[in-house]
C-alpha positions as CSV (number, residue, x, y, z in Angstrom):
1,X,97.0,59.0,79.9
2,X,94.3,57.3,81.9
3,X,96.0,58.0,85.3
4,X,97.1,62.0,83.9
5,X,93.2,62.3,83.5
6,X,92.1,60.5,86.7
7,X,94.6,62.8,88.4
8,X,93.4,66.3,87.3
9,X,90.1,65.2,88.2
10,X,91.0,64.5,91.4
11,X,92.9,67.4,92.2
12,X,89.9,69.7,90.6
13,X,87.5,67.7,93.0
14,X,89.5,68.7,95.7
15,X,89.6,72.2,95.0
16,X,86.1,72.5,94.1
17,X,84.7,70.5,97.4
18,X,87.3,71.9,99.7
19,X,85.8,72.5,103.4
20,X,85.5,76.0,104.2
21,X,88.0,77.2,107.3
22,X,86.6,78.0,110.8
23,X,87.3,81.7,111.2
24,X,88.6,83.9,114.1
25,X,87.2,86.9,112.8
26,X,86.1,88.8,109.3
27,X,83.9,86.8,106.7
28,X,85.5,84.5,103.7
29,X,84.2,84.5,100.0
30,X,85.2,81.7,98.1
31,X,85.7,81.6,94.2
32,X,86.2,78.0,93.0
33,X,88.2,77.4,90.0
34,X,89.0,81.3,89.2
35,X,89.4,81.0,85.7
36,X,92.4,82.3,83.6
37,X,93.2,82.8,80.4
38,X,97.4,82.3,81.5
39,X,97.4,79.5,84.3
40,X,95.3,76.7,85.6
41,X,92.1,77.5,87.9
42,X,92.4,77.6,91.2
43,X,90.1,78.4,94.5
44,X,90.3,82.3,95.5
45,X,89.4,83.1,99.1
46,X,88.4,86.9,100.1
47,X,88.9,87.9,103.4
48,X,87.1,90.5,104.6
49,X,87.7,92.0,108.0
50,X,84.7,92.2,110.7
51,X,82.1,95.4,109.6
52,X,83.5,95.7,105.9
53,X,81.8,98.3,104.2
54,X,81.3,99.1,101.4
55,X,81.1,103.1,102.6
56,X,84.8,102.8,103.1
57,X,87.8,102.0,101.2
58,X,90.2,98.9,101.8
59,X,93.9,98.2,101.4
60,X,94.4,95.1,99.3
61,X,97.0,91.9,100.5
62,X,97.2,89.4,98.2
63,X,99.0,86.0,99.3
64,X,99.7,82.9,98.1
65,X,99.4,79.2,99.2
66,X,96.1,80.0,100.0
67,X,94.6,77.0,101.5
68,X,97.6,77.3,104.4
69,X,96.1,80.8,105.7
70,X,93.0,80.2,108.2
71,X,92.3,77.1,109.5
72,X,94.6,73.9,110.4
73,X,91.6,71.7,110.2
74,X,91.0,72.5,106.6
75,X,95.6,72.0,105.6
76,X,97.5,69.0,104.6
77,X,100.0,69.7,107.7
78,X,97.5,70.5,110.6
79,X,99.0,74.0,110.3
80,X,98.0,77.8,109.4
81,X,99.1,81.1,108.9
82,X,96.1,82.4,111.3
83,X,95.3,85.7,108.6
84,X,92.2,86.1,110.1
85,X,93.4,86.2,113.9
86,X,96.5,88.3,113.1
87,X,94.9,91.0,110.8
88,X,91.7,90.9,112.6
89,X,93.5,91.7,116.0
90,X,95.6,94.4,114.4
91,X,93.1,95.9,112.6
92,X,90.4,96.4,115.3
93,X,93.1,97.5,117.8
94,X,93.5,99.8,115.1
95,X,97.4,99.4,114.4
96,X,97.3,98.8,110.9
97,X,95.0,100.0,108.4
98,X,91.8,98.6,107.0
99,X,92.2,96.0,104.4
100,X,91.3,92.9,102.7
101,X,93.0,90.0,102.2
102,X,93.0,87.6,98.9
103,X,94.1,83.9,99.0
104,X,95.4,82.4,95.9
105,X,95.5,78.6,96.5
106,X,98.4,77.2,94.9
107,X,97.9,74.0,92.5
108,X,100.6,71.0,91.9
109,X,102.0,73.6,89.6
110,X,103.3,76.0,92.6
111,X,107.0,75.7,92.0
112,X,107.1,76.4,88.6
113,X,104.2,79.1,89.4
114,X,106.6,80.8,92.2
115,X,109.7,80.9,91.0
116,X,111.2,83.7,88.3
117,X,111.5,83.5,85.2
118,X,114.0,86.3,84.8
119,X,116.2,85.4,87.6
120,X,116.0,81.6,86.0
121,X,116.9,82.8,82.7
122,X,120.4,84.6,84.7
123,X,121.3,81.5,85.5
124,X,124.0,79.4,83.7
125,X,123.0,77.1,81.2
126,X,124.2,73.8,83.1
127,X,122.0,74.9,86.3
128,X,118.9,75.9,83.8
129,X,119.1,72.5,82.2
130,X,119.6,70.8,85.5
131,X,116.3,72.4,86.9
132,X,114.0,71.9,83.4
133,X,114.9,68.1,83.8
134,X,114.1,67.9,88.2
135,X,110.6,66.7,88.8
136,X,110.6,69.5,90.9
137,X,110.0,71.9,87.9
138,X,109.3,70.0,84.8
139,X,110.2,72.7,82.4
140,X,110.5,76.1,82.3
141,X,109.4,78.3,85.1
142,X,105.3,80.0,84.8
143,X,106.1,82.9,87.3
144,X,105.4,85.3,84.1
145,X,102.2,83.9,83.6
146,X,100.6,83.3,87.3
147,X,101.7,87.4,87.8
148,X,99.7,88.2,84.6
149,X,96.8,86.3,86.2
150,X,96.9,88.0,89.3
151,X,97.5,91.7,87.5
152,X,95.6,91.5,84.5
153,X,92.5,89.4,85.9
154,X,92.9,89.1,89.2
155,X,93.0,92.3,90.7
156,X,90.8,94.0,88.4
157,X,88.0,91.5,89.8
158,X,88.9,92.0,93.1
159,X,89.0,95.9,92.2
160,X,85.5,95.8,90.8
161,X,83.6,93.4,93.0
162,X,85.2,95.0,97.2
163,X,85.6,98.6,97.8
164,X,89.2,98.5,97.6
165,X,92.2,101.3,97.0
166,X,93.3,100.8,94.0
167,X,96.3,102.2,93.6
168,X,99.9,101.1,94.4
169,X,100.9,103.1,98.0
170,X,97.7,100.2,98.7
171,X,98.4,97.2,97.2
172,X,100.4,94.7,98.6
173,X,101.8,91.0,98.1
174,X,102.8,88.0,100.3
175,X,104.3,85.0,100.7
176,X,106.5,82.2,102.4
177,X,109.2,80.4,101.4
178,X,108.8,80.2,97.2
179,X,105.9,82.7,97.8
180,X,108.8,84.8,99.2
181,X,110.5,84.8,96.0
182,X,107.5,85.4,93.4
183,X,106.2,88.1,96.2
184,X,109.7,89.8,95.2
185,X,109.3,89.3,92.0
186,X,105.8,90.7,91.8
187,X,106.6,93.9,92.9
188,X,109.6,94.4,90.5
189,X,107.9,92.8,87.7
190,X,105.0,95.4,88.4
191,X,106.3,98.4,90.4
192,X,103.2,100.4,89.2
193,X,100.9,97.9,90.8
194,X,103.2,96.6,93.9
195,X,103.7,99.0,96.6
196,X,104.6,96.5,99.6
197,X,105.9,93.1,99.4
198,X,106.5,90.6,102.6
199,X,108.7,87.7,101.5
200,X,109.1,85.1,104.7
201,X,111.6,82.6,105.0
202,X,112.4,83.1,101.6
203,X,113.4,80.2,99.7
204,X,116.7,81.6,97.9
205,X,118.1,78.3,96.6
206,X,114.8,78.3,94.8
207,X,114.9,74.2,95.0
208,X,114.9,71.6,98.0
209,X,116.9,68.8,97.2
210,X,119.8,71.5,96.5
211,X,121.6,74.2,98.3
212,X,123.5,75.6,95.6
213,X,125.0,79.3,95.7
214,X,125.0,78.9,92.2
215,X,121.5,78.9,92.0
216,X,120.6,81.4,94.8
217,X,122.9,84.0,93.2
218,X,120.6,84.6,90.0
219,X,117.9,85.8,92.0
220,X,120.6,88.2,93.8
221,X,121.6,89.1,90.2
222,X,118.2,89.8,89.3
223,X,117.3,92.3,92.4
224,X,120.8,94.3,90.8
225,X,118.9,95.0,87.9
226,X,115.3,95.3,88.8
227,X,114.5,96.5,92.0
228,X,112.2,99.6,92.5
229,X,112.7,102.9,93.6
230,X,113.0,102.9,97.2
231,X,111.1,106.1,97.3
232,X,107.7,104.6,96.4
233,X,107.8,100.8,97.5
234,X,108.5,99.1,100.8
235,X,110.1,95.4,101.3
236,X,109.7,93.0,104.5
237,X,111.9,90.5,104.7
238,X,112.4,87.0,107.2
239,X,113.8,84.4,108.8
240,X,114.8,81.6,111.2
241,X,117.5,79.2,111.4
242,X,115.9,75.6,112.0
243,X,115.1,73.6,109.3
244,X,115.2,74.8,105.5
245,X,115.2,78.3,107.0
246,X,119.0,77.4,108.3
247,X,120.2,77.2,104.6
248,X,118.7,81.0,103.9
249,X,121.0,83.6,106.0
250,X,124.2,83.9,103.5
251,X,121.5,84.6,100.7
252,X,119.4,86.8,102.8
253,X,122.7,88.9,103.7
254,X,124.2,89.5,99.8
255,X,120.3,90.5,99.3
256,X,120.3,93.0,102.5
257,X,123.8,94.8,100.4
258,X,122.0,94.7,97.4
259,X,119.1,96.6,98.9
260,X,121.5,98.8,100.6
261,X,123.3,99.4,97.3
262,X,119.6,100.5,95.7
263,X,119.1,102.9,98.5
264,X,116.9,101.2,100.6
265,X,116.7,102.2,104.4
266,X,115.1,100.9,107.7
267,X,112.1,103.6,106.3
268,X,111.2,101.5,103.6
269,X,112.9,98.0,104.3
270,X,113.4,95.4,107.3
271,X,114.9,92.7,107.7
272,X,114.5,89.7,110.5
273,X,115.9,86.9,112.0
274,X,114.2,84.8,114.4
275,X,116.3,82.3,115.9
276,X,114.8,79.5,117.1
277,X,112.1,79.8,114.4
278,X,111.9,76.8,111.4
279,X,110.2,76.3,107.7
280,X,106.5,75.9,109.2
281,X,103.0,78.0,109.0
282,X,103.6,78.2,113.0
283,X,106.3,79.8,112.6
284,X,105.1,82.3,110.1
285,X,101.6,82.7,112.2
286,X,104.0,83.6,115.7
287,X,105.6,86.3,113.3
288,X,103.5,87.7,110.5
289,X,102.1,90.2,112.9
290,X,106.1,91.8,111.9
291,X,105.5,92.2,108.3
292,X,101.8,94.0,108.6
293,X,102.6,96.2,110.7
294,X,105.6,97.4,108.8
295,X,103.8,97.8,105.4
296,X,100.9,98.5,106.7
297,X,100.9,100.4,110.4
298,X,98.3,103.5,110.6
């Protein structure tokens, strides 16, 4: 019990006294220990391009693993996204349209955080008890939860505190890797809410020490049932082949028929390969210029 204790200080510590990134461009607001009344706190960075105004009306990205996003100094890895270069660039060369960008840090939580519930729940019984007992999850997955955080508190802050567009055609979600998976599940748990979602190398075995089709296929299952109508809501998705991003393309290809089975066309759907490109931040920096443009070019 002592060490449980000295080890959620520490990590709220860490959160609380985290060093601020360097920026390329636009200005970063940081919330510390966003309270919720679902899941843990957690830091929330606002990005807010160069000459926000509050005269004109935004586009909202939300993202997770936000710590990764800005600045490699400030990372575990040495690594980042780069948000503010790519976004700033596009968005003063005037290629995609004005937005904001929030960062949802993750906490030592994330997996259970990031991966769906629903999709968990279509998996068989063996591979559901097999997961609740890896260290990797612990229990039952929280994806229900962190998405009532971000829809319920979340985004209404974020609504009432930036001059944002707050309706769905504006609203969009991201992520790598698991982020890929609760960025899908987002916007088919909350189509209303979702109109875009980017999902990067995404993680279909939804575990690393495994790559099991058996577990992959319940979040193929779940897309069957839930996915959106194609006529209001656009999907990005990624990949390479080096590293855990080699285990992804069988996955990523049953998904590509299942989107082609809902309706979806290259008007409101992409998908990417990158060869040559692995499981990193510098990977998803050289590329993420891709999915903004798509869901969001002018």
């Amino acid at each position: 019990m002592k060490y449980s204790l000295i080890f959620l200080f520490s990590s709220i510590m860490q959160i609380s006294f985290a060093q601020m990134p360097h920026l390329a461009s636009g200005k970063l607001v940081r919330y510390e220990n966003f309270h919720s009344a679902f899941v843990d706190p957690r830091n929330v960075d606002v990005w807010l391009p160069d000459g926000y105004s509050s005269s004109k009306k935004y586009d909202v990205l939300y993202m997770h693993d936000g710590q990764m996003l800005f600045d490699s100094a400030t990372t575990w890895n040495k690594q980042e996204w780069g948000v503010d270069d790519v976004a700033g660039s596009l968005i003063s060369s005037k290629k995609i349209r004005d937005l904001i960008i929030v960062a949802i840090w993750n906490t030592p939580k994330r997996r259970v955080e990031y991966y769906p519930a629903k999709a968990f729940d279509l998996l068989a019984t063996n591979w559901q008890d097999t997961l609740r007992k890896d260290a990797e999850y612990k229990g039952r997955p929280l994806s229900d939860e962190y998405l009532r955080f971000i829809v319920t508190e979340l985004k209404p802050f974020i609504d009432s505190n930036y001059s944002t567009q707050k309706d769905r055609a504006h609203t969009f979600i991201a992520g790598s890797s698991m982020g890929g998976l609760i960025s899908l599940y987002a916007i088919c748990e909350y189509p209303d809410v979702f109109g875009g979602a980017a999902c990067l190398s995404t993680h279909w075995p939804g575990t690393v020490k495994r790559n099991e089709a058996d577990i992959a296929m319940g979040f193929i299952y779940y897309m069957k049932a839930k996915l959106p109508d194609p006529a209001k809501h656009r999907f990005y998705f990624d990949l390479g082949d080096q590293t855990l991003d080699s285990w992804y393309l069988p996955y990523q290809l049953l998904a590509d028929a299942v989107m082609k089975a809902k309706g979806f066309t290259d008007r409101n759907w992409i998908t990417r390969v990158f060869p040559g490109a692995d499981h990193s931040e510098k990977s998803w920096h050289a590329r993420l210029h891709e999915p903004l443009l798509f869901l969001l070019r002018r």
